[in-house]
Backbone as ProteinMPNN parsed JSONL, in Angstrom:
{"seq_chain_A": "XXXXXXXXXXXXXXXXXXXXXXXXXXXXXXXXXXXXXXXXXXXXXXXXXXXXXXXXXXXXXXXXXXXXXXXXXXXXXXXXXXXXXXXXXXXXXXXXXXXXXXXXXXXXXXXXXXXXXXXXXXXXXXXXXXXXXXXXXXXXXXXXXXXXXXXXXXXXXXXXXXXXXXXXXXXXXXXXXXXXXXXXXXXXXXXXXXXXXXXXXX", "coords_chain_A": {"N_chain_A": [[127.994, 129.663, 182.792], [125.228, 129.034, 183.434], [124.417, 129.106, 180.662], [125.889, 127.237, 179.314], [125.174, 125.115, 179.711], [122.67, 124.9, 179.05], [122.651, 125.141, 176.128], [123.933, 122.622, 175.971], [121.906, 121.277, 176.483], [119.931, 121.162, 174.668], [117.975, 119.958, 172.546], [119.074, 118.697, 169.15], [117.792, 119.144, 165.945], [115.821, 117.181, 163.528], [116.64, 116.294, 160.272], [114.405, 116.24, 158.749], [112.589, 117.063, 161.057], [113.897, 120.227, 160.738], [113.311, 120.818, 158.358], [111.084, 120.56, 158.358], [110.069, 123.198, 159.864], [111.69, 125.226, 158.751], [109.558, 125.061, 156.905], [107.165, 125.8, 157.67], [108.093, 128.664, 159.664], [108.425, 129.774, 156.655], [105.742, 129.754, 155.676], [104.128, 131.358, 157.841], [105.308, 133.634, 156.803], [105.021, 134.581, 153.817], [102.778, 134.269, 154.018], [102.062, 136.91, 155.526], [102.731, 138.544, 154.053], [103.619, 139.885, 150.143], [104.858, 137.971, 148.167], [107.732, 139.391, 146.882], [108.34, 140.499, 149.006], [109.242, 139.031, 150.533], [112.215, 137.996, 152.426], [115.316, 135.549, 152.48], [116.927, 135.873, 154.583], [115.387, 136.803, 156.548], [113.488, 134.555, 156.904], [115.913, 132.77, 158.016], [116.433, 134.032, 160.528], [114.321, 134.21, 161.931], [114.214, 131.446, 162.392], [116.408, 130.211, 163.448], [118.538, 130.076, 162.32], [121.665, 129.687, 160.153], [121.793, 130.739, 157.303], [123.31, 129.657, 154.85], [122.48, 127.119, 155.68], [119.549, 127.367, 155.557], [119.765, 127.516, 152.387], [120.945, 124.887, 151.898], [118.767, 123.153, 152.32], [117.251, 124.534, 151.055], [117.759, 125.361, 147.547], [116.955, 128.054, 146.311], [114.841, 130.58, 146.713], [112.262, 130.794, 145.244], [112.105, 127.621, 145.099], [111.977, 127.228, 147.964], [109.102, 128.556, 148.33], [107.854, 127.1, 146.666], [107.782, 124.962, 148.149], [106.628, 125.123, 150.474], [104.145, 125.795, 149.527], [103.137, 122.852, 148.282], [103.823, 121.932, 150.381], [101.562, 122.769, 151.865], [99.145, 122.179, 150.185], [99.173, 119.085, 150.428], [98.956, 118.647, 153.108], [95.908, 119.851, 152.542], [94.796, 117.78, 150.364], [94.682, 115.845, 151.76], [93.061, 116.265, 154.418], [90.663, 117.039, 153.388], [90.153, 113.871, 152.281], [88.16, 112.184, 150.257], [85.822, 109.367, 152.011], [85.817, 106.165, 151.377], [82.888, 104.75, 149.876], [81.201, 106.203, 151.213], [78.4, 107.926, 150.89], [78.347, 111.058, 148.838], [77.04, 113.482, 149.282], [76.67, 112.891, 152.441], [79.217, 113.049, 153.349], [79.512, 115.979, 153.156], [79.089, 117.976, 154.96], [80.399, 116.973, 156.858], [83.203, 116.873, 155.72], [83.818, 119.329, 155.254], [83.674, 120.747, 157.945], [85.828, 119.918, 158.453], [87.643, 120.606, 157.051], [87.549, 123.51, 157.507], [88.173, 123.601, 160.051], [91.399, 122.953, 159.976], [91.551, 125.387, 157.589], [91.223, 127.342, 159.714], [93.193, 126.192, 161.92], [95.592, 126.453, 160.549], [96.13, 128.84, 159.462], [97.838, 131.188, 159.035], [99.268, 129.269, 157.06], [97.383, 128.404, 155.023], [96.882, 130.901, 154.038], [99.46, 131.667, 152.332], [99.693, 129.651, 151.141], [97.11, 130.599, 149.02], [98.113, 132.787, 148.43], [100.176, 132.017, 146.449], [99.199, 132.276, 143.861], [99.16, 134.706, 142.762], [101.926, 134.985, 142.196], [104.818, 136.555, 141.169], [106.559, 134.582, 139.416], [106.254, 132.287, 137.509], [107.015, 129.396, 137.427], [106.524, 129.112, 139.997], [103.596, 129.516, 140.053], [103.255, 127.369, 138.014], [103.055, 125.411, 140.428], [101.288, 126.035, 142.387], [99.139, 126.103, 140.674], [98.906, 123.17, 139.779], [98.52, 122.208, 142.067], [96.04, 123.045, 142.902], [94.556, 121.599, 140.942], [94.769, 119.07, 141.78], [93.195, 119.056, 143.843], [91.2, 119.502, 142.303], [90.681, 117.145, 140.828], [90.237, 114.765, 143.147], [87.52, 115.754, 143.649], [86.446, 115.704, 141.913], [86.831, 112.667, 141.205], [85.248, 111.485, 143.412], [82.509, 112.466, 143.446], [82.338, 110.489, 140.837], [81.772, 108.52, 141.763], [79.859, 108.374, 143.757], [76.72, 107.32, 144.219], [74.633, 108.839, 143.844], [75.457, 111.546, 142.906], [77.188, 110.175, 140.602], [75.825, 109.304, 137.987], [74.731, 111.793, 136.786], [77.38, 113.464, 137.037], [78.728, 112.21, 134.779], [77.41, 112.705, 132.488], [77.438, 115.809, 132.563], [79.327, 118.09, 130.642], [79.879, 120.401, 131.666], [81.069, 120.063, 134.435], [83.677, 120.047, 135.496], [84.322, 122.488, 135.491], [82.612, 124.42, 136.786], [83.305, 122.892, 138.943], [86.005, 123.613, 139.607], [85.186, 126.372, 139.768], [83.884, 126.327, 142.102], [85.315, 125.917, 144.263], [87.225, 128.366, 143.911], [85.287, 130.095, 144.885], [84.916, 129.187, 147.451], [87.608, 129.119, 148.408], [87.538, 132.476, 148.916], [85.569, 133.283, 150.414], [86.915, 131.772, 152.743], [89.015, 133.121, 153.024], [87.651, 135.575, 153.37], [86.671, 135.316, 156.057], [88.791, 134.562, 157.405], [89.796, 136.899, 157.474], [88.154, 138.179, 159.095], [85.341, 138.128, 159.301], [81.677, 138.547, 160.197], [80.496, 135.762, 160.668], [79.887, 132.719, 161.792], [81.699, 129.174, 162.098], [80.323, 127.364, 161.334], [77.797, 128.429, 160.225], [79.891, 129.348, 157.864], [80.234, 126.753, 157.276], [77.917, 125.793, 156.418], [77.166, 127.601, 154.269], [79.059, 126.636, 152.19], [78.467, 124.401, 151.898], [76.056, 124.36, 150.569], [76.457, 126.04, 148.52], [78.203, 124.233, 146.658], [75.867, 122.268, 146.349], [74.54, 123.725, 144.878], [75.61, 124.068, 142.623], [75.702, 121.472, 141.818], [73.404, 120.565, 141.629], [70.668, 119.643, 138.728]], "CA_chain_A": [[127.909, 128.226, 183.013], [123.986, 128.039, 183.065], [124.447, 129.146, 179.543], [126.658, 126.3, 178.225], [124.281, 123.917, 180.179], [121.357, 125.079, 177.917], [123.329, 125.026, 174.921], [124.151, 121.252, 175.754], [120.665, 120.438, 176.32], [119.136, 121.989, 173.333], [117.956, 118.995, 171.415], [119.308, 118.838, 167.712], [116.435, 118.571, 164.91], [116.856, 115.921, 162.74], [116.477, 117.049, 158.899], [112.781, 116.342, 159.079], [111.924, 118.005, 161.85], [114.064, 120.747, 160.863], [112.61, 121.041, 157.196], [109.433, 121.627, 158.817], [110.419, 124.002, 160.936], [111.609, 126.053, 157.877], [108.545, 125.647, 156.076], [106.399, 126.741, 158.622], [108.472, 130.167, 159.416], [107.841, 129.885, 155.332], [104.297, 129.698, 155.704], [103.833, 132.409, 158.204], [105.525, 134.705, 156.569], [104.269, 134.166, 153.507], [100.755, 134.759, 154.382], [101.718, 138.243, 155.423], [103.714, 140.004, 152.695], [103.512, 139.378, 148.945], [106.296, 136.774, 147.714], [108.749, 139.681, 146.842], [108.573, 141.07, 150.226], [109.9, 138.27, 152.173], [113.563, 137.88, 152.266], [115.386, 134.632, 152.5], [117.463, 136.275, 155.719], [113.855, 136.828, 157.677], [113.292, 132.961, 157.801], [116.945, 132.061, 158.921], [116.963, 134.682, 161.394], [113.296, 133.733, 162.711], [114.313, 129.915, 162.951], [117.558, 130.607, 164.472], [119.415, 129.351, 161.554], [122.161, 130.169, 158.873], [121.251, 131.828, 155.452], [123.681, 128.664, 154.421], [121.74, 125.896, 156.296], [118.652, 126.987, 154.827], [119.982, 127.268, 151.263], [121.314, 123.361, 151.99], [117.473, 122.27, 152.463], [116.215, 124.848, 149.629], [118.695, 125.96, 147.195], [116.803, 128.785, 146.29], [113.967, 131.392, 147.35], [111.589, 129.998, 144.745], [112.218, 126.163, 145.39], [111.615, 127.299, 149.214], [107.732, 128.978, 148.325], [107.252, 126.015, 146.374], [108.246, 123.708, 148.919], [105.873, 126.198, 151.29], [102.814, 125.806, 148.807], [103.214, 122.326, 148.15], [103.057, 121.402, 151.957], [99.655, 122.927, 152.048], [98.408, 121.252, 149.535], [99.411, 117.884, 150.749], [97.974, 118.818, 154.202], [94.335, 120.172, 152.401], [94.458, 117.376, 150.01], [94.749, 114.791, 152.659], [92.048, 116.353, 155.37], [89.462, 116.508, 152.437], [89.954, 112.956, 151.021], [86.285, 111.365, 150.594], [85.456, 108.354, 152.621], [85.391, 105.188, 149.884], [81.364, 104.137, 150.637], [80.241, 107.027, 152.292], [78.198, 109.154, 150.321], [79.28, 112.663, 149.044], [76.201, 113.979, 150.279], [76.838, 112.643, 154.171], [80.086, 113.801, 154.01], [79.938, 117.246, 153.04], [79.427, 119.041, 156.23], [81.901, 116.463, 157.941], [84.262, 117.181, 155.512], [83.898, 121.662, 155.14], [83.718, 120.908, 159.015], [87.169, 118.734, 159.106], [88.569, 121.876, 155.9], [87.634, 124.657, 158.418], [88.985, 123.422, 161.448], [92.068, 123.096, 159.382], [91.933, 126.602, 157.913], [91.426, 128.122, 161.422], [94.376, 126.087, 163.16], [96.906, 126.842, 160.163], [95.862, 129.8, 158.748], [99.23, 131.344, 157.995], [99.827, 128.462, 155.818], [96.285, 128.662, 153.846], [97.082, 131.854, 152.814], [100.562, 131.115, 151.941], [99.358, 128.971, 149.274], [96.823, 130.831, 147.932], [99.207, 133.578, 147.812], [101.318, 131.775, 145.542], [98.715, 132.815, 142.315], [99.46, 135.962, 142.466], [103.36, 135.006, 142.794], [105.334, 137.121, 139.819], [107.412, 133.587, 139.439], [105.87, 131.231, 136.577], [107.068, 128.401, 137.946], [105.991, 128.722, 141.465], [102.445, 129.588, 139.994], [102.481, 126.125, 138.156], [102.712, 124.788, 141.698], [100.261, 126.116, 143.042], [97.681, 125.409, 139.802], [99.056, 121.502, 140.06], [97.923, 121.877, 143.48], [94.355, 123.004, 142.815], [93.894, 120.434, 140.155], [94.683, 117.95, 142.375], [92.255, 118.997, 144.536], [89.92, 119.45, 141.254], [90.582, 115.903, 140.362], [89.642, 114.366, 144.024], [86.088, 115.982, 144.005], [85.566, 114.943, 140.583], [86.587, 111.231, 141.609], [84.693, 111.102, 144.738], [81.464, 112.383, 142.53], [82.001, 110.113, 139.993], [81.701, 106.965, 142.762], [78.782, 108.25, 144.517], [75.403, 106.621, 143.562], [73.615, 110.481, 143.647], [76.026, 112.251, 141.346], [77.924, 109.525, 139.63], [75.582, 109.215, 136.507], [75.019, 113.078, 136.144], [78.729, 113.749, 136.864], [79.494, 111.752, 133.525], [76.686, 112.949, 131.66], [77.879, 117.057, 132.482], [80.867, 118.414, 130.232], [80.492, 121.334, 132.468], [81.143, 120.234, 135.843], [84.649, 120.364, 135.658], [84.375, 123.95, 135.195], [81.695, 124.259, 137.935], [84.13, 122.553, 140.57], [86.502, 125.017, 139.792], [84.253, 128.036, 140.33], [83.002, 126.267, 143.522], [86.833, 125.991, 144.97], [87.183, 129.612, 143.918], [84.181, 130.597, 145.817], [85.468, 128.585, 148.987], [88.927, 130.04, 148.87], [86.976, 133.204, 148.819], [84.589, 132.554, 151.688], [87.956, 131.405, 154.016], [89.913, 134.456, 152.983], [87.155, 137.135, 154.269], [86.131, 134.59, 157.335], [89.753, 134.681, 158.514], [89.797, 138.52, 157.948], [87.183, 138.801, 160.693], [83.947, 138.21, 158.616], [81.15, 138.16, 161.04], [80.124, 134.483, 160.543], [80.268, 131.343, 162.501], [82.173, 127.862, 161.782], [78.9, 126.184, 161.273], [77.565, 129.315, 159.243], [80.354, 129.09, 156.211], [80.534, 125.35, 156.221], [76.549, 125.927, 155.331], [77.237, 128.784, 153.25], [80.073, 126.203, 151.158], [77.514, 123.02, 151.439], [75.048, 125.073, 149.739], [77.546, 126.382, 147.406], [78.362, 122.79, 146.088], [74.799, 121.591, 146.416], [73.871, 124.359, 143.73], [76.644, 123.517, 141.587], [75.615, 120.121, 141.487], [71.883, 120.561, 141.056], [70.819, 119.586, 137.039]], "C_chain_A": [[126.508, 127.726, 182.699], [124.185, 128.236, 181.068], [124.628, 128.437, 178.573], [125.681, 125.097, 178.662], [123.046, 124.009, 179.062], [122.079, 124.708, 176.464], [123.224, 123.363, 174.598], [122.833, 120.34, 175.673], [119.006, 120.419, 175.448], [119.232, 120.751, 172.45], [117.854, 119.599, 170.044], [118.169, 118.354, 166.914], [116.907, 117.764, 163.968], [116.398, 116.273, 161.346], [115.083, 117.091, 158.804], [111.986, 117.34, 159.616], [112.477, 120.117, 161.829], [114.106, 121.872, 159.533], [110.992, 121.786, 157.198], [109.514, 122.927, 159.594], [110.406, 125.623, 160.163], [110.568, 126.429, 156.74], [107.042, 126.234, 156.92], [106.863, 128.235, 159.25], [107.924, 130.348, 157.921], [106.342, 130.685, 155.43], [103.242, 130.81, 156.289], [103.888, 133.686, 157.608], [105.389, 135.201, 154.545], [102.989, 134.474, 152.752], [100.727, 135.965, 154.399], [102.499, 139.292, 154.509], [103.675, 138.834, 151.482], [105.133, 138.818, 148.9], [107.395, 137.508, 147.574], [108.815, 140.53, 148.059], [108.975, 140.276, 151.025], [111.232, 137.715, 151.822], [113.939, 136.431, 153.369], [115.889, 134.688, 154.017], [116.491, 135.894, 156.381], [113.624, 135.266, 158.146], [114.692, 132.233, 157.911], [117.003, 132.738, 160.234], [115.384, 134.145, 162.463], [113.452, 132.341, 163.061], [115.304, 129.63, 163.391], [118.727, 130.027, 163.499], [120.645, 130.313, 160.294], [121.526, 130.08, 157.399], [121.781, 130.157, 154.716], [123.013, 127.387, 154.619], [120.71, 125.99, 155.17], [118.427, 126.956, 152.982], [120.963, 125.742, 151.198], [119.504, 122.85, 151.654], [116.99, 122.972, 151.042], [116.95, 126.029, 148.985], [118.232, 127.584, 146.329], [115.405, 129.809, 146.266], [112.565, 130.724, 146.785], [111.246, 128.28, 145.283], [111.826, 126.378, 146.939], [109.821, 127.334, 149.164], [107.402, 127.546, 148.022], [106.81, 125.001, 146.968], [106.772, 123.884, 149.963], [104.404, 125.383, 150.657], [102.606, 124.27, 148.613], [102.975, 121.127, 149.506], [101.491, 121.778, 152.265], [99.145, 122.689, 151.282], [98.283, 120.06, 150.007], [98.605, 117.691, 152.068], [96.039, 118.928, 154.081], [94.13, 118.757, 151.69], [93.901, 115.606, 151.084], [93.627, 114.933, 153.952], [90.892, 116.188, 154.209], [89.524, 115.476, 151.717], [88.77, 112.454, 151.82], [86.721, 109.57, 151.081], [84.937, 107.088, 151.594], [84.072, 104.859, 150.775], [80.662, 104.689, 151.259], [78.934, 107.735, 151.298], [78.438, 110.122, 150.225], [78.302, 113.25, 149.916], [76.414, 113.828, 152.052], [78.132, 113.124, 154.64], [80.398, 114.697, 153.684], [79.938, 117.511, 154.296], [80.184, 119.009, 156.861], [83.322, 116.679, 157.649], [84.622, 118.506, 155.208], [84.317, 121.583, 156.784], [85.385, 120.937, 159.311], [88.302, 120.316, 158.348], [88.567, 122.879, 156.812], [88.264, 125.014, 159.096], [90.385, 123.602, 160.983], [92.751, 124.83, 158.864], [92.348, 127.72, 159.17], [93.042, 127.798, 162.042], [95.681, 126.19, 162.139], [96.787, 127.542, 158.979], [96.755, 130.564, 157.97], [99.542, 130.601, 156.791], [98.916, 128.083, 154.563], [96.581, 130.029, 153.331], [97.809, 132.444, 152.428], [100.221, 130.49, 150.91], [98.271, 129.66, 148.783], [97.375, 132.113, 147.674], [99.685, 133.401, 146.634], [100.513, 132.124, 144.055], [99.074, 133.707, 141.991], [101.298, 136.399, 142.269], [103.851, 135.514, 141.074], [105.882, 135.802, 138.937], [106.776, 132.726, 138.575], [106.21, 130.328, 137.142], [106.42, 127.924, 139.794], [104.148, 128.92, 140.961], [102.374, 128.212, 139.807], [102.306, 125.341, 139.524], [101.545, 125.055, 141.843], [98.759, 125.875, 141.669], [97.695, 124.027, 139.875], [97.902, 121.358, 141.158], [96.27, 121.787, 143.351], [93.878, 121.979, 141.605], [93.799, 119.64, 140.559], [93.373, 117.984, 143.245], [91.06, 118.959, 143.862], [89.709, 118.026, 141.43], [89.682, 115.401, 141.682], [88.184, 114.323, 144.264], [85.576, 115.157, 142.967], [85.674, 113.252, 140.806], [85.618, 111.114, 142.477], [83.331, 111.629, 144.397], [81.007, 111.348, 141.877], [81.779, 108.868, 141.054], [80.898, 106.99, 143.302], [77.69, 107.781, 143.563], [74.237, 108.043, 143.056], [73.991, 111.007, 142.361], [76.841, 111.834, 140.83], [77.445, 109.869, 138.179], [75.544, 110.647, 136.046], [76.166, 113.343, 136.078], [79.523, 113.33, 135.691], [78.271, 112.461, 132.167], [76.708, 114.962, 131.302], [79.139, 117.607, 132.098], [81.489, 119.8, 131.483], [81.018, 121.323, 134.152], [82.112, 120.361, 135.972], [84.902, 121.766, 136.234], [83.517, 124.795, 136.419], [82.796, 124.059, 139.303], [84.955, 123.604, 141.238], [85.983, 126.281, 140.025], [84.193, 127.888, 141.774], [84.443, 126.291, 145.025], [87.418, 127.51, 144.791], [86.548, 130.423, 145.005], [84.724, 130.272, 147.349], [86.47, 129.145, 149.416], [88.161, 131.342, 149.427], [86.475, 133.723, 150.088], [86.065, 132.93, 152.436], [88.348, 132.683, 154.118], [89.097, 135.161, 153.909], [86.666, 136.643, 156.12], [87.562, 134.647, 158.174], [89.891, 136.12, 158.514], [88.945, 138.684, 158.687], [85.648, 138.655, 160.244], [83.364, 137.759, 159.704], [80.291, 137.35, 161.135], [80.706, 133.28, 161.433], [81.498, 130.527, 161.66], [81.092, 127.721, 160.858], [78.257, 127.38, 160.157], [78.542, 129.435, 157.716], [80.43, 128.137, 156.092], [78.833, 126.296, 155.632], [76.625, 126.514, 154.257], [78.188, 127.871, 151.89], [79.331, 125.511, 150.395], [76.635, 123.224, 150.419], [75.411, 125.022, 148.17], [77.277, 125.665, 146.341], [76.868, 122.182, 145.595], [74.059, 122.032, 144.83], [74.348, 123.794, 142.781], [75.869, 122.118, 141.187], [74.127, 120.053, 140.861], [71.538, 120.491, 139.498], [69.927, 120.921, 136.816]], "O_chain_A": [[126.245, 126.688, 182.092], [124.011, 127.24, 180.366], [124.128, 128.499, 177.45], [125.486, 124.172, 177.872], [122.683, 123.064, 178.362], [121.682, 123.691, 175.896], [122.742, 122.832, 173.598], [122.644, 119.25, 175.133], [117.847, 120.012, 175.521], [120.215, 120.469, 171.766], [117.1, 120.496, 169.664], [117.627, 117.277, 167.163], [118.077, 117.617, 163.614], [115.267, 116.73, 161.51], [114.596, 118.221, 158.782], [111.154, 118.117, 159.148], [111.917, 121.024, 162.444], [114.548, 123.018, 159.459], [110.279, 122.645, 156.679], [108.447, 123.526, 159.732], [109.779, 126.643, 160.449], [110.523, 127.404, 155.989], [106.153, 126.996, 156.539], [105.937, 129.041, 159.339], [106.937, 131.079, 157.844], [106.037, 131.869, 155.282], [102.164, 131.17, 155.816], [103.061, 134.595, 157.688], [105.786, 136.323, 154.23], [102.494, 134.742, 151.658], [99.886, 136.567, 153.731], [102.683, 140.509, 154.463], [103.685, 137.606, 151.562], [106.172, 139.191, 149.446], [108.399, 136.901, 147.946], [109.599, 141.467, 147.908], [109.129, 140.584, 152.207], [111.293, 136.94, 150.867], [113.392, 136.142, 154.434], [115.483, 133.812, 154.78], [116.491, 134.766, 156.873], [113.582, 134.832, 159.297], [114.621, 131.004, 157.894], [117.588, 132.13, 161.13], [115.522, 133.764, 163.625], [112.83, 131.962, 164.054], [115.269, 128.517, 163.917], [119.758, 129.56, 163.983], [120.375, 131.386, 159.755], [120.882, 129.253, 156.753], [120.935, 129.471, 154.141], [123.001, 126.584, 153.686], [120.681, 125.257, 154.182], [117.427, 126.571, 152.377], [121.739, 125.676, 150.245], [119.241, 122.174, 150.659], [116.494, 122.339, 150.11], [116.965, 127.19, 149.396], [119.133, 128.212, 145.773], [114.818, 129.449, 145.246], [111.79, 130.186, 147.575], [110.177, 127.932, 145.785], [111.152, 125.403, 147.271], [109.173, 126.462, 149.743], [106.814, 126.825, 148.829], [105.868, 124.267, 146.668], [105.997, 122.95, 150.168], [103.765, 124.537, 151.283], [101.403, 124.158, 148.849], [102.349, 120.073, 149.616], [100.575, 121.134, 152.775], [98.006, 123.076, 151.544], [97.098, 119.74, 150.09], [97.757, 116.808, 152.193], [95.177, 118.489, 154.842], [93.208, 118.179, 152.265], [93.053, 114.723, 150.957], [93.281, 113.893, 154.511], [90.247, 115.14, 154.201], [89.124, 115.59, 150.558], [88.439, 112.319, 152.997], [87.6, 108.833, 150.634], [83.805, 107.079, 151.111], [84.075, 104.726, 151.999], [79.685, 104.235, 151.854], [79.419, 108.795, 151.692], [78.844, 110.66, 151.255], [78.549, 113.517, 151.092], [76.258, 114.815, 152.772], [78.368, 113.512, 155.783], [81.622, 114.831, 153.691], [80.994, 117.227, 154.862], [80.787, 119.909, 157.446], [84.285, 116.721, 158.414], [85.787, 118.756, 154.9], [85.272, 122.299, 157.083], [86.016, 121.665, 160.077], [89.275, 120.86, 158.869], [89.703, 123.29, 157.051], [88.871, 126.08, 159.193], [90.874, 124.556, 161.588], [93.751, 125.403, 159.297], [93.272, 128.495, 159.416], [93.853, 128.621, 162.465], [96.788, 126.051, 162.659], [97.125, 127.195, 157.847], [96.711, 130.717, 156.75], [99.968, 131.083, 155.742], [99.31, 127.642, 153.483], [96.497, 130.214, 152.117], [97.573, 133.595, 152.058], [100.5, 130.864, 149.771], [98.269, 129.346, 147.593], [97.08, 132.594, 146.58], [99.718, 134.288, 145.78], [101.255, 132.242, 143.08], [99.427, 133.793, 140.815], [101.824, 137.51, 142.217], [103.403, 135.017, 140.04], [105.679, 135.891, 137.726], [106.642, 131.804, 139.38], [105.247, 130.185, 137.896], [106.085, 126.908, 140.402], [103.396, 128.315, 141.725], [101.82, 127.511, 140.654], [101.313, 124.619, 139.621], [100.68, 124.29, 141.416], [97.613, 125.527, 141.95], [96.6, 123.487, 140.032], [96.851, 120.717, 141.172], [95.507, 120.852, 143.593], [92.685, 121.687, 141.524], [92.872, 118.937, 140.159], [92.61, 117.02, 143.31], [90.016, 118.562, 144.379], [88.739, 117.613, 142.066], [88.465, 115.52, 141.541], [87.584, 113.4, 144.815], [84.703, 114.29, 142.971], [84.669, 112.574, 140.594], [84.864, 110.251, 142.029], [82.597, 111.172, 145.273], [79.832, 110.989, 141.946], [81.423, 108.0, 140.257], [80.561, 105.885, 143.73], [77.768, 107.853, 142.337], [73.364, 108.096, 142.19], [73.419, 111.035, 141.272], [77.62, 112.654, 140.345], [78.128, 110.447, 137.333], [76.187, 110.919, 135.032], [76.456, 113.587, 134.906], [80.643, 113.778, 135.445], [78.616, 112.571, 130.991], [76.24, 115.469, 130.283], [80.043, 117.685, 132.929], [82.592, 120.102, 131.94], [81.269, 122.294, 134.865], [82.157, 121.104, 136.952], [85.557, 122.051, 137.236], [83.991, 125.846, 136.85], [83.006, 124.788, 140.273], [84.953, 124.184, 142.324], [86.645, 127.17, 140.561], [84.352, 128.8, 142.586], [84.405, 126.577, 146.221], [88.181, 127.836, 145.701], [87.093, 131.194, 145.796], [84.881, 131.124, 148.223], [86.524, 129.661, 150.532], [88.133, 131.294, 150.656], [87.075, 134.6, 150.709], [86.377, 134.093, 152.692], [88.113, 133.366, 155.115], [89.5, 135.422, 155.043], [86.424, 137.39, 157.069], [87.556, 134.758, 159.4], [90.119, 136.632, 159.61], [89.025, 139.837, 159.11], [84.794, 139.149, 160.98], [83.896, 136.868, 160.366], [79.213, 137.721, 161.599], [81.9, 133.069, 161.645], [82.144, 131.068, 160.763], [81.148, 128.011, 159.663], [78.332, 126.954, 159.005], [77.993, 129.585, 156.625], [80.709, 127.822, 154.935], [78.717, 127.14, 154.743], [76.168, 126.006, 153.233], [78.09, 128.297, 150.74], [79.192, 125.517, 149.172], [76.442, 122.425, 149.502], [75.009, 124.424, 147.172], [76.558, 125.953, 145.385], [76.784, 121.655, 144.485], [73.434, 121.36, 144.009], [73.694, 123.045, 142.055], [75.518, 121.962, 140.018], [73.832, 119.551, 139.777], [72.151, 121.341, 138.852], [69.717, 121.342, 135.678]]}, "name": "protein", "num_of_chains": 1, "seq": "XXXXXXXXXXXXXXXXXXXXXXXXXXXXXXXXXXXXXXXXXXXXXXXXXXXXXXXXXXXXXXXXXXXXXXXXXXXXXXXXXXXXXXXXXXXXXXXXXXXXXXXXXXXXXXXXXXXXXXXXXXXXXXXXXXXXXXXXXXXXXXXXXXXXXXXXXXXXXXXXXXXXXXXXXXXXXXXXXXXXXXXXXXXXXXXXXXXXXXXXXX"}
């Protein structure tokens, strides 16, 4: 009897909430086994769901990662957007600070997407390169608007190429800092700020 009482009072997720649900089991799992080690079973059986349900939301294993990698982009691209009027300079630290905090509280799902480079799957890679261009593009806008490194930023063919190294480097950084690297918060933003600072230097 208490049994059927729970049953009845088990609020239903509503496709939303129950999309996320599956891309966060995603995300976890993911992070800890390479792309052909995680079976589509593992995240119905961890989210309490049918194999069928979750091939309704994502008709197949691929289109799921994607879906996976594509949420953490949307999440990174959206904590690091620059402040129109701020300076880049004033808001680096606030914004490695704001990226950190981020990595730390959904770590599974940072390295879930940068998993996905290494993913055998051509198509799930272009995801995840879209993704980092987008995030290329952003820096390079939010450069080209500051008053510091607007005019050099148009006057350097190589910074493109630069950004990308310096988002390399950062991934980099996070990766060995969530493996246990024995560094602060406040120690790899510096270590990023720096990073960038060089990069930018003529």
């Amino acid at each position: 009897m208490a049994g059927k009482q729970g049953e009845r009072t088990r609020r239903r997720l509503s496709t939303g909430e129950r999309r996320e649900q599956l891309l966060s089991v995603g995300a976890k799992l993911f992070s800890e086994s390479p792309y052909d080690d995680v079976w589509i079973e593992q995240v119905a059986e961890i989210a309490g769901v049918s194999r069928g349900l979750l091939y309704h939301y994502f008709p197949t294993k691929r289109d799921f990662f994607a879906a996976v990698v594509e949420r953490e982009s949307e999440r990174m691209l959206a904590m690091t957007a620059a402040v129109p009027g701020v300076p880049a300079r004033e808001q680096l630290s606030a914004g490695l600070d704001t990226y950190l905090e981020y990595v730390h509280a959904h770590a599974h799902g940072f390295r879930a997407f940068h998993r996905a480079d290494a993913a055998g799957d051509q198509a799930v890679r272009r995801v995840y390169q879209r993704a980092l261009a987008a995030q290329e593009r952003q820096i390079l806008a939010a450069l080209a608007a500051d008053p510091e490194f607007g005019a050099a930023a148009e006057a350097r063919p190589d910074l493109r190429l630069a950004i990308r190294g310096w988002l390399a480097f950062t991934t980099a950084v996070c990766l060995e800092w969530l493996r246990g690297a024995d560094l602060s918060r406040e120690q790899v933003r510096d270590l990023c700020a720096r990073a960038l600072l060089g990069v930018l230097a003529p």
